[in-house]
py3Dmol code that shows the C-alpha trace and the ligand (Angstrom):
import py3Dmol

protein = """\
ATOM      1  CA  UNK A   1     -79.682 -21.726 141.262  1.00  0.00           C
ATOM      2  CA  UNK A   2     -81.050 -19.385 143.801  1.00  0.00           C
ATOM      3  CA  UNK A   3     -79.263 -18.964 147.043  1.00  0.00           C
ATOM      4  CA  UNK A   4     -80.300 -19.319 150.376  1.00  0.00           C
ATOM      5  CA  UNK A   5     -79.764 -16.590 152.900  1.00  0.00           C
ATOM      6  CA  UNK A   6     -76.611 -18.874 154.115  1.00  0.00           C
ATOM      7  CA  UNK A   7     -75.143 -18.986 150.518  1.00  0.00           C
ATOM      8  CA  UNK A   8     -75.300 -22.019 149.474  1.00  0.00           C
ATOM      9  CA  UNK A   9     -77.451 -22.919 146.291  1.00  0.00           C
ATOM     10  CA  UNK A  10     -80.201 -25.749 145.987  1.00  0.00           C
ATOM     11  CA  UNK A  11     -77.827 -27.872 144.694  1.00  0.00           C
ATOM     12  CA  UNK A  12     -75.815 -27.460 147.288  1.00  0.00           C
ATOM     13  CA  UNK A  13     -78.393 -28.424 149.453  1.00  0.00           C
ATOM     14  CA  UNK A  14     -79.644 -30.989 148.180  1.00  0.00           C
ATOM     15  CA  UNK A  15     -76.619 -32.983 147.219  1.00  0.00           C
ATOM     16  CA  UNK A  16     -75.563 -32.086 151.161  1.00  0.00           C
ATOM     17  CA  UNK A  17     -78.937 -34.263 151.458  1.00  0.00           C
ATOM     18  CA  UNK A  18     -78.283 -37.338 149.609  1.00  0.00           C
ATOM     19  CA  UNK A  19     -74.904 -37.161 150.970  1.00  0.00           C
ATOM     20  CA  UNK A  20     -76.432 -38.135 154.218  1.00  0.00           C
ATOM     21  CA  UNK A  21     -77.144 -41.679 153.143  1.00  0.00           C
ATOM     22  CA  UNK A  22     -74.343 -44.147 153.292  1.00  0.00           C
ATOM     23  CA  UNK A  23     -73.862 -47.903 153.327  1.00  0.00           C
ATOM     24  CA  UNK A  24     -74.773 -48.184 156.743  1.00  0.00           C
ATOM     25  CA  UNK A  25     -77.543 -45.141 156.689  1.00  0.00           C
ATOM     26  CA  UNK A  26     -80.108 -46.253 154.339  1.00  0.00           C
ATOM     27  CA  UNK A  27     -83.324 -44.960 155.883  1.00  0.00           C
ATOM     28  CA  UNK A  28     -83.073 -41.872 158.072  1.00  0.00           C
ATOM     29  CA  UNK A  29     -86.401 -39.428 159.165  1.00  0.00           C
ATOM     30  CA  UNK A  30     -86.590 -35.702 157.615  1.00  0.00           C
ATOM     31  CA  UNK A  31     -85.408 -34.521 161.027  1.00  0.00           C
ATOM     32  CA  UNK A  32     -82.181 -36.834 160.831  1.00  0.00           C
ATOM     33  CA  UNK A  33     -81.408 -35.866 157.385  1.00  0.00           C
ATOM     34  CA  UNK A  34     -81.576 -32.116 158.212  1.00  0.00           C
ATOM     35  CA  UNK A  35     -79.692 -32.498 161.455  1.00  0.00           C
ATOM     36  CA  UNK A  36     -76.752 -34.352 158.958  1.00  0.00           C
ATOM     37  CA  UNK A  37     -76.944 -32.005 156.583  1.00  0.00           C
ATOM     38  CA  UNK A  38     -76.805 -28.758 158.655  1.00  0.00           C
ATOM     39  CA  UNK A  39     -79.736 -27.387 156.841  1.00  0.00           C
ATOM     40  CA  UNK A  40     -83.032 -25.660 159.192  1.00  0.00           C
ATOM     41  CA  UNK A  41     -85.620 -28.418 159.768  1.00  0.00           C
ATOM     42  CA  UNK A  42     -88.215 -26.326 157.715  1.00  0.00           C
ATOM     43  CA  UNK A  43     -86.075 -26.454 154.631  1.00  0.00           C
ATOM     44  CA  UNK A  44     -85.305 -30.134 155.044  1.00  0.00           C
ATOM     45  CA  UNK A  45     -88.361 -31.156 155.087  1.00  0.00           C
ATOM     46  CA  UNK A  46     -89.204 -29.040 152.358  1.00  0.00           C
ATOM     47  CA  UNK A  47     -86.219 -30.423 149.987  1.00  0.00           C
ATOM     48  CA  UNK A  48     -86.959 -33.808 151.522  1.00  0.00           C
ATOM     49  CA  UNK A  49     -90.982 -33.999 150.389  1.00  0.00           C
ATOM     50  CA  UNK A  50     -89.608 -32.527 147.087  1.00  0.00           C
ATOM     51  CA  UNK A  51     -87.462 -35.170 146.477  1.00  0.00           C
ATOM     52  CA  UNK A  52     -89.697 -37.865 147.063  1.00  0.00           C
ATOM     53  CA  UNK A  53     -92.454 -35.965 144.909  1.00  0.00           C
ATOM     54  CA  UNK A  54     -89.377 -36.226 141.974  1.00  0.00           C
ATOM     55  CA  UNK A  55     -88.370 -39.754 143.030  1.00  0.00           C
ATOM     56  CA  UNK A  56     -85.300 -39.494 144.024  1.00  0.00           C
ATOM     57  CA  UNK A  57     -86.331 -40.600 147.937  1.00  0.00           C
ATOM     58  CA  UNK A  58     -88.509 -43.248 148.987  1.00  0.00           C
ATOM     59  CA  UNK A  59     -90.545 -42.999 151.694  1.00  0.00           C
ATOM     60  CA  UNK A  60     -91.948 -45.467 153.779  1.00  0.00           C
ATOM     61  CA  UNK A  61     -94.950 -46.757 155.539  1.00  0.00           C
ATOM     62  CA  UNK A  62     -93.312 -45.185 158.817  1.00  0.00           C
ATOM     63  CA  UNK A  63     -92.565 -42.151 157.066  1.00  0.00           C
ATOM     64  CA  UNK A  64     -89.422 -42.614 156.770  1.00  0.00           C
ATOM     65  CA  UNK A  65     -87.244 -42.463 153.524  1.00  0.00           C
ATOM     66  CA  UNK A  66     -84.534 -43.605 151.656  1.00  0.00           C
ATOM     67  CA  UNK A  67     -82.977 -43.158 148.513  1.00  0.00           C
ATOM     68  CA  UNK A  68     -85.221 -43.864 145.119  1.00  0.00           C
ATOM     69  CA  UNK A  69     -85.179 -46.372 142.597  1.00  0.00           C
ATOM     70  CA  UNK A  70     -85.014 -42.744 140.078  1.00  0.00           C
ATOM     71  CA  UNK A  71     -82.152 -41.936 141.582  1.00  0.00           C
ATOM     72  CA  UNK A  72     -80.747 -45.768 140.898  1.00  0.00           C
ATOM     73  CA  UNK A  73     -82.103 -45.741 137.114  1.00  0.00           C
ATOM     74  CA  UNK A  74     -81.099 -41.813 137.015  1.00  0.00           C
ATOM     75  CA  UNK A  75     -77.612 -42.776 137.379  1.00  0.00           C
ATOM     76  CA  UNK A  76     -76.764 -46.142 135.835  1.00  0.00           C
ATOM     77  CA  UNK A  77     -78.178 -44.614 132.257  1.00  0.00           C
ATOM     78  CA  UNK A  78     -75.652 -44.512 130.167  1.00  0.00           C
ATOM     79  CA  UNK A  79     -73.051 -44.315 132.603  1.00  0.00           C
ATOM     80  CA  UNK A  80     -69.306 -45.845 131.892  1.00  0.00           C
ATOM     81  CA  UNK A  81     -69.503 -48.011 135.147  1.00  0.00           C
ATOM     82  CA  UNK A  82     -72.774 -49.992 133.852  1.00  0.00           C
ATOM     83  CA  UNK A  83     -71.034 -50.130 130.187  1.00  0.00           C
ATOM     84  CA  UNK A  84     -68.194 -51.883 132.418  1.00  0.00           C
ATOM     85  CA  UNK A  85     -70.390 -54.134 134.615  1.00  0.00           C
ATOM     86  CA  UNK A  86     -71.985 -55.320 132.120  1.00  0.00           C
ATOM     87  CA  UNK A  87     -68.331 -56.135 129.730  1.00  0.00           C
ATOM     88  CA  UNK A  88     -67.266 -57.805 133.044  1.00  0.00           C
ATOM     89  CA  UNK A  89     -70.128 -59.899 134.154  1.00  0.00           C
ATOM     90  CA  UNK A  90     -69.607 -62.647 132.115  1.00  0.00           C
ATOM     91  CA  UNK A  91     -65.977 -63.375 133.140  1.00  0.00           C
ATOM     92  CA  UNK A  92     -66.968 -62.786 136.381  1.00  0.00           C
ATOM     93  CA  UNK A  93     -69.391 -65.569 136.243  1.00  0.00           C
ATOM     94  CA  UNK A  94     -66.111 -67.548 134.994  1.00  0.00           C
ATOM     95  CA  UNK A  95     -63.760 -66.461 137.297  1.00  0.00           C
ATOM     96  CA  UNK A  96     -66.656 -67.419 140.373  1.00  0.00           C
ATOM     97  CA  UNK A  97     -67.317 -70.840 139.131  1.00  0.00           C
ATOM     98  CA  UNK A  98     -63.591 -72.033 138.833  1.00  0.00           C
ATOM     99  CA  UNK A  99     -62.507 -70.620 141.851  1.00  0.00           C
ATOM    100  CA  UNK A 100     -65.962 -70.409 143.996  1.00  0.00           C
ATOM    101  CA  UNK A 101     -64.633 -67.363 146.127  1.00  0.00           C
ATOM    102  CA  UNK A 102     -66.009 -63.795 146.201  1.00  0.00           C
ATOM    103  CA  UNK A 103     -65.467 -61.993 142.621  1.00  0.00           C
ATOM    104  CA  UNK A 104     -65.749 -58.354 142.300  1.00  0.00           C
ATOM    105  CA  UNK A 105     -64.894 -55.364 139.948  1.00  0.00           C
ATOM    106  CA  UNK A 106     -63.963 -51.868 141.401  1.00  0.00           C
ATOM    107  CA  UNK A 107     -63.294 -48.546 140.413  1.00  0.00           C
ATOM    108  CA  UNK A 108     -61.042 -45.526 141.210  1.00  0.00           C
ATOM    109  CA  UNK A 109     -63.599 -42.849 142.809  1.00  0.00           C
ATOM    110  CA  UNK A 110     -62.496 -39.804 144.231  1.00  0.00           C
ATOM    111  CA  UNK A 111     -59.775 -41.322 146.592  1.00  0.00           C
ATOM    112  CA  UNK A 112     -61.112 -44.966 147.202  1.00  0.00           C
ATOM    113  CA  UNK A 113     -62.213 -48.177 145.270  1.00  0.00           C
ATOM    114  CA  UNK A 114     -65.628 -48.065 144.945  1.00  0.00           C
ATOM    115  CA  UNK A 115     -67.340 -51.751 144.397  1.00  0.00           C
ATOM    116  CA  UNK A 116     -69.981 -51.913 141.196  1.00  0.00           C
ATOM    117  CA  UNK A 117     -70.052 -55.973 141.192  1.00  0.00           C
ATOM    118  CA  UNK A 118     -69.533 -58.459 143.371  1.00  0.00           C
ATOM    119  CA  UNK A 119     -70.148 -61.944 142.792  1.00  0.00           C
ATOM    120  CA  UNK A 120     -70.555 -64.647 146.223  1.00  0.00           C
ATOM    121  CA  UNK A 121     -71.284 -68.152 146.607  1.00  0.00           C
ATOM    122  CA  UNK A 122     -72.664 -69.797 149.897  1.00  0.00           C
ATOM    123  CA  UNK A 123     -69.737 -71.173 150.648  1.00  0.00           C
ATOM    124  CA  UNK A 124     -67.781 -67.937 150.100  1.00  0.00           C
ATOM    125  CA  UNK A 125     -65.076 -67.373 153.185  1.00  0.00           C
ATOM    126  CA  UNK A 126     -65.440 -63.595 154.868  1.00  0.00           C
ATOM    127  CA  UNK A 127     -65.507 -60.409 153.042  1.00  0.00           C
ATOM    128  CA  UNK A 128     -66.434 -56.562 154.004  1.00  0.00           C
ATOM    129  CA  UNK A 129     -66.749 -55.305 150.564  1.00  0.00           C
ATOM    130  CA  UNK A 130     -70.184 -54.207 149.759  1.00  0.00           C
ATOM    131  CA  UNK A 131     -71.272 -53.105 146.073  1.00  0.00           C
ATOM    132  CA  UNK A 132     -71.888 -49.249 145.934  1.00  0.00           C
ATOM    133  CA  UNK A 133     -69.553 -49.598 149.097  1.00  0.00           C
ATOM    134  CA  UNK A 134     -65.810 -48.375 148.995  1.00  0.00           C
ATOM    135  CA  UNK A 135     -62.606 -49.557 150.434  1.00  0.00           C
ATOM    136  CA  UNK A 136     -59.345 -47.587 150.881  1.00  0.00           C
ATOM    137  CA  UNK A 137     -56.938 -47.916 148.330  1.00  0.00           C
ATOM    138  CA  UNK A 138     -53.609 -48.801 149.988  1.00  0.00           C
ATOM    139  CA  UNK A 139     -55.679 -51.277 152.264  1.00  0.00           C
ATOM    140  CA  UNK A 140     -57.157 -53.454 149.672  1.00  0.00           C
ATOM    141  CA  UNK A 141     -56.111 -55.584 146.435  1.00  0.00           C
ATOM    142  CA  UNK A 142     -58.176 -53.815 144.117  1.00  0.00           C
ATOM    143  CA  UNK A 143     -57.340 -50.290 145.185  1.00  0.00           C
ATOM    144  CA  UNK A 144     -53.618 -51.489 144.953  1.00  0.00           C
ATOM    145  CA  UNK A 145     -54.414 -51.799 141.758  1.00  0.00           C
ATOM    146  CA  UNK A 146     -56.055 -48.656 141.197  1.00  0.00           C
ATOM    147  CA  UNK A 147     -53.915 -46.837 143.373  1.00  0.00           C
ATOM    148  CA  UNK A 148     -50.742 -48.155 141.166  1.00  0.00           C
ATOM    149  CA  UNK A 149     -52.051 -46.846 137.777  1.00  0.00           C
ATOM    150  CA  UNK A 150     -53.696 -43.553 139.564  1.00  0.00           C
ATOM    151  CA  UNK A 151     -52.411 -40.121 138.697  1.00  0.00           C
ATOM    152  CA  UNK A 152     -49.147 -39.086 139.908  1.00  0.00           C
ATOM    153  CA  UNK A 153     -51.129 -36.188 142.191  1.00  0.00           C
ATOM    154  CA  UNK A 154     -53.510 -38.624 143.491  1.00  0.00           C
ATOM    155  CA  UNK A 155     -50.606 -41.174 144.617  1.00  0.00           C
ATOM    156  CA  UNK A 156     -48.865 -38.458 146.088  1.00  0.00           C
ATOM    157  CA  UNK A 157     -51.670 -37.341 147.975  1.00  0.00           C
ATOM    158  CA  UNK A 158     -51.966 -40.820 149.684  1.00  0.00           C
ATOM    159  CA  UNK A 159     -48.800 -41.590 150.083  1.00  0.00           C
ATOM    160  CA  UNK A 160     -47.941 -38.141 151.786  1.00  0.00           C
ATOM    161  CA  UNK A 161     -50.925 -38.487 154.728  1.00  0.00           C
ATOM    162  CA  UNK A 162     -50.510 -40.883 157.099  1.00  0.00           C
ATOM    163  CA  UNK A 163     -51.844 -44.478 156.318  1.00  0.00           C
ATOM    164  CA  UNK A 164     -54.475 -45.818 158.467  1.00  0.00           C
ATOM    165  CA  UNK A 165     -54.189 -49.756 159.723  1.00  0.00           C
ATOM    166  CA  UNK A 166     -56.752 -51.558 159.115  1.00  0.00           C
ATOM    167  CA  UNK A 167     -55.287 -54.706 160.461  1.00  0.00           C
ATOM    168  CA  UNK A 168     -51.922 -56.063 161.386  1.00  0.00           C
ATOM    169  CA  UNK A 169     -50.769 -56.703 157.789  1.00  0.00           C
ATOM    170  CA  UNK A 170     -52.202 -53.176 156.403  1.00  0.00           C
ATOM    171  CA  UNK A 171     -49.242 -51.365 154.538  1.00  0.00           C
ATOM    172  CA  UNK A 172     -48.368 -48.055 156.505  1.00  0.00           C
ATOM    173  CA  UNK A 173     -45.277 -47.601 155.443  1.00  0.00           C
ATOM    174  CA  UNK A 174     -45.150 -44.928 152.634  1.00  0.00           C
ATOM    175  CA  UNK A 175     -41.973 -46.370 151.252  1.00  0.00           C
ATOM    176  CA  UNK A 176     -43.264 -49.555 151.635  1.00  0.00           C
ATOM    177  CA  UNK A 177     -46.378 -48.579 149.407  1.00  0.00           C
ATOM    178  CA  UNK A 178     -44.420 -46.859 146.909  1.00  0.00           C
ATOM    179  CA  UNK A 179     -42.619 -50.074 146.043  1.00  0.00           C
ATOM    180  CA  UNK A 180     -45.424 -52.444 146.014  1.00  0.00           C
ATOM    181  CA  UNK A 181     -47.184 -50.056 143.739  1.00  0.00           C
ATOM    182  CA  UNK A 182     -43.664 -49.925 141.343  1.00  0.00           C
ATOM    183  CA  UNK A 183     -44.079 -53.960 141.736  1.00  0.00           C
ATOM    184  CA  UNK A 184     -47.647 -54.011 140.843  1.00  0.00           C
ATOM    185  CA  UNK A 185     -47.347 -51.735 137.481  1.00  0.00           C
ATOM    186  CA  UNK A 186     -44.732 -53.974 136.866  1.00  0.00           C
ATOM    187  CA  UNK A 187     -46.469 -57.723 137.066  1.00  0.00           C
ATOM    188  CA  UNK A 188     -49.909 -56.994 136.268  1.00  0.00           C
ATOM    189  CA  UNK A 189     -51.219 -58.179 139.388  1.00  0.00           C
ATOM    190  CA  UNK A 190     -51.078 -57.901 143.592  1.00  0.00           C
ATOM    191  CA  UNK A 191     -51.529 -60.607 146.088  1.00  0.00           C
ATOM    192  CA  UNK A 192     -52.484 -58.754 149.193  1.00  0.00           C
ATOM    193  CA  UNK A 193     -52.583 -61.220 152.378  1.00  0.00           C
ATOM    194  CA  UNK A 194     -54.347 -59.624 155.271  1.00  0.00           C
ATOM    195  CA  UNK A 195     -54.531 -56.179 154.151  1.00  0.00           C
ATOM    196  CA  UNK A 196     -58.001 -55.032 155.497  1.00  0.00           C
ATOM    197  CA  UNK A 197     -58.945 -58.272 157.502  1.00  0.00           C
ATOM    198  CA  UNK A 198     -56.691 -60.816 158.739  1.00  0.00           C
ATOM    199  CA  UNK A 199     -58.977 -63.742 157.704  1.00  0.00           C
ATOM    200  CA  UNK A 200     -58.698 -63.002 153.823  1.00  0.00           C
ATOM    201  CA  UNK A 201     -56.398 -62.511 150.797  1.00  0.00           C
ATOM    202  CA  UNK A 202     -57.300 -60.153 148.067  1.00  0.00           C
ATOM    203  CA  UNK A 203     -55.505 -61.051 144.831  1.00  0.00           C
ATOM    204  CA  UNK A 204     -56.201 -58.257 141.894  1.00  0.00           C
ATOM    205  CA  UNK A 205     -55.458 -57.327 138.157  1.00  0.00           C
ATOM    206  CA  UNK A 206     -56.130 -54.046 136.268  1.00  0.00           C
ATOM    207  CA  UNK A 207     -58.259 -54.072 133.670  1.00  0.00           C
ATOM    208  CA  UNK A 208     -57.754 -52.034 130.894  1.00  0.00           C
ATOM    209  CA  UNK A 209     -60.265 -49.439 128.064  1.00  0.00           C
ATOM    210  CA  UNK A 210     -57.802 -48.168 125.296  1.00  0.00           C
ATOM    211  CA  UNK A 211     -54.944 -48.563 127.111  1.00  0.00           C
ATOM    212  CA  UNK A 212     -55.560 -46.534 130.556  1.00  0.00           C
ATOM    213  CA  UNK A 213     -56.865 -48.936 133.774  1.00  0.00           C
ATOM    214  CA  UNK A 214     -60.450 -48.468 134.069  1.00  0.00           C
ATOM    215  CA  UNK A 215     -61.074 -50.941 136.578  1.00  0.00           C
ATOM    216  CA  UNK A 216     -59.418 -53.509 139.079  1.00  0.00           C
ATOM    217  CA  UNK A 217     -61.270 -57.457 138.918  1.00  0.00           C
ATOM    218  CA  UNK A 218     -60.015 -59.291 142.111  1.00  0.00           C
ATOM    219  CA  UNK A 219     -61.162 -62.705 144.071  1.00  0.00           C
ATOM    220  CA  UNK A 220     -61.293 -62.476 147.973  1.00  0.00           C
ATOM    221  CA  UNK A 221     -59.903 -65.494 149.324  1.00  0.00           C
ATOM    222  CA  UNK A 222     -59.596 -67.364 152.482  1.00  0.00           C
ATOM    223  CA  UNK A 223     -56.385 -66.388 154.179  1.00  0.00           C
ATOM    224  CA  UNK A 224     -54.142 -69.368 153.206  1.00  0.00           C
ATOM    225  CA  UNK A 225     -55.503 -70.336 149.956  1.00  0.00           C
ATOM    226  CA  UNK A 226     -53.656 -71.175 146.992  1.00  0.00           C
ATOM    227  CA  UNK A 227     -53.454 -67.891 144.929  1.00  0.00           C
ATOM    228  CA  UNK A 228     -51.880 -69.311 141.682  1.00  0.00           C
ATOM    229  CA  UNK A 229     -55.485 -70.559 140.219  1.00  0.00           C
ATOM    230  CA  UNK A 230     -57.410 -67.297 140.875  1.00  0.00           C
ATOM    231  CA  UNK A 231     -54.617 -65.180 139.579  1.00  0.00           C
ATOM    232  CA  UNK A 232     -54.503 -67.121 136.242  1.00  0.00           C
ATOM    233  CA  UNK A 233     -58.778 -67.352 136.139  1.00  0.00           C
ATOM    234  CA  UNK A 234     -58.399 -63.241 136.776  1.00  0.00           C
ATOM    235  CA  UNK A 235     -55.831 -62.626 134.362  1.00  0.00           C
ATOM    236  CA  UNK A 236     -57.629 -64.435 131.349  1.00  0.00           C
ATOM    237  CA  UNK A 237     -61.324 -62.902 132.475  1.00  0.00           C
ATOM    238  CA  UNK A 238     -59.277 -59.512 132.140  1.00  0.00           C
ATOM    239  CA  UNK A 239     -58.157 -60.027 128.767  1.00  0.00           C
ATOM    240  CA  UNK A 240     -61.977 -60.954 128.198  1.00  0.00           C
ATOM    241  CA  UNK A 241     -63.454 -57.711 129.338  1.00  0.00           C
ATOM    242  CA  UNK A 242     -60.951 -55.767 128.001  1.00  0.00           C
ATOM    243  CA  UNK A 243     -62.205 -57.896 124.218  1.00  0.00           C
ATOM    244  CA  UNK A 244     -65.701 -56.807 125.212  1.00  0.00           C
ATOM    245  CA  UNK A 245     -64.595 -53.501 126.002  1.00  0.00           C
ATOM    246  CA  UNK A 246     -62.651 -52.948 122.368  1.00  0.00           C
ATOM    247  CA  UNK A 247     -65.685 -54.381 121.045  1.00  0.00           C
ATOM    248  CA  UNK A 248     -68.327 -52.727 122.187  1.00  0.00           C
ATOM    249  CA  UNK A 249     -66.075 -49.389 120.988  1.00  0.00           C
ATOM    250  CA  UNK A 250     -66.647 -50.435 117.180  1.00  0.00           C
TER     251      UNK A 250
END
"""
ligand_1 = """\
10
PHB
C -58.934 -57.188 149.202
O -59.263 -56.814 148.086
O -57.747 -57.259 149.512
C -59.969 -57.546 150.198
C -61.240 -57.027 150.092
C -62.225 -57.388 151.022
C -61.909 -58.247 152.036
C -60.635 -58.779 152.153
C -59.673 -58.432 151.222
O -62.861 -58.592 152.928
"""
view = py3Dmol.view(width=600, height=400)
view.addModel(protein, "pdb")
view.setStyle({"model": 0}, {"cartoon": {"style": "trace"}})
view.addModel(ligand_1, "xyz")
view.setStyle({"model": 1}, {"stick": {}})
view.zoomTo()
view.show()
């Protein structure tokens, strides 16, 4: 890739570029996006109209743009996490309509659980996750979960920075962590009361692809709920996907 006279490549660039979206960005101006990305205006809007000539922005009647459906279709094709989704969907649907709270299905990405389903009813209590969002994984069931059957590195990367509270109940005690993630390799499951919002109680299982945790499936419940139905409706959907999973192999 050719370099600019800073260096960096067009890659670079333009991954610096879609980097500049998040959850809560969605639909920034040319000007924004090259103030975000540190790149000259010119060149943003340069890589900008290129990327909505490719499709991988959107722009909009105001001119301004987001990220593009390409980008979307681009990335789910073939990709291990839709292969997943679409194993888990089913006993997702089961899990949701026996206990009729939130039902979602992470992943261990980069550092954090990142969210590829989640499954609400009306009546659903609160809940902050987000799908394509991420939570942090000592603050949340499912990242428990990942967090517990992460690599040794990545665990002792967490546990050796200091462990932001998210609410009162948030674990931020590296000790602490290290034996609830012993306990959770060791029962198959977490119930986390309060760990990211006071209101709710993630409860979580790993879910396993030839042996290695691929994925955590967990219910969001309201605070004082009974936790002894969702974790058996989680465990069997588990043993589902991971049927699914073993079968879509052969
Ligand atoms: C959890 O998984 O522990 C969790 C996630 C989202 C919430 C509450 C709890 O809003």
């Amino acid at each position: 890739m050719a370099n600019s006279p800073s260096g960096d490549s067009v890659t670079d660039r333009v991954v610096r570029v879609l980097e500049t979206f998040g959850p809560d960005r969605t639909v920034q101006t040319a000007a924004q996006i090259g103030r975000r990305a540190a790149l000259p205006s010119s060149t943003a809007h340069r890589l900008v109209a290129e990327l909505v000539e490719a499709g991988l922005l959107e722009r909009d009647d105001d001119h301004r743009v987001r990220l593009g459906m390409r980008l979307w279709e681009l990335a789910l094709r073939g990709s291990e996490a839709l292969r997943l989704r679409q194993a888990a969907l089913p006993y997702m649907e089961r899990v949701q309509a026996r206990v009729g709270e939130h039902t979602q299905l992470a992943v261990l990405e980069q550092d954090e659980a990142l969210f590829l389903e989640r499954l609400s009813s009306p009546s659903s209590g609160a809940n902050i996750t987000r799908i394509a969002g991420r939570l942090p994984l000592h603050a949340s069931s499912s990242g428990l979960v990942l967090l517990a059957h992460a690599p040794t590195e990545l665990q002792d990367g967490i546990l050796s920075k200091p462990l932001a509270r998210l609410s009162p109940e948030t674990i931020t005690d590296a000790a602490v962590l290290r034996r609830t993630l012993a306990e959770v390799r060791r029962s198959g499951w977490v119930i986390a009361p309060g760990s990211i919002e006071a209101v709710s109680t993630g409860v979580a299982v790993p879910v396993r692809d030839r042996g290695e945790v691929v994925a955590a499936l967990s219910v969001v419940l309201p605070r004082d709920a009974p936790t002894a139905e969702p974790l058996e409706a989680l465990r069997a959907a588990a043993a589902g996907i991971q049927a699914a999973l073993a079968a879509d192999r052969r």
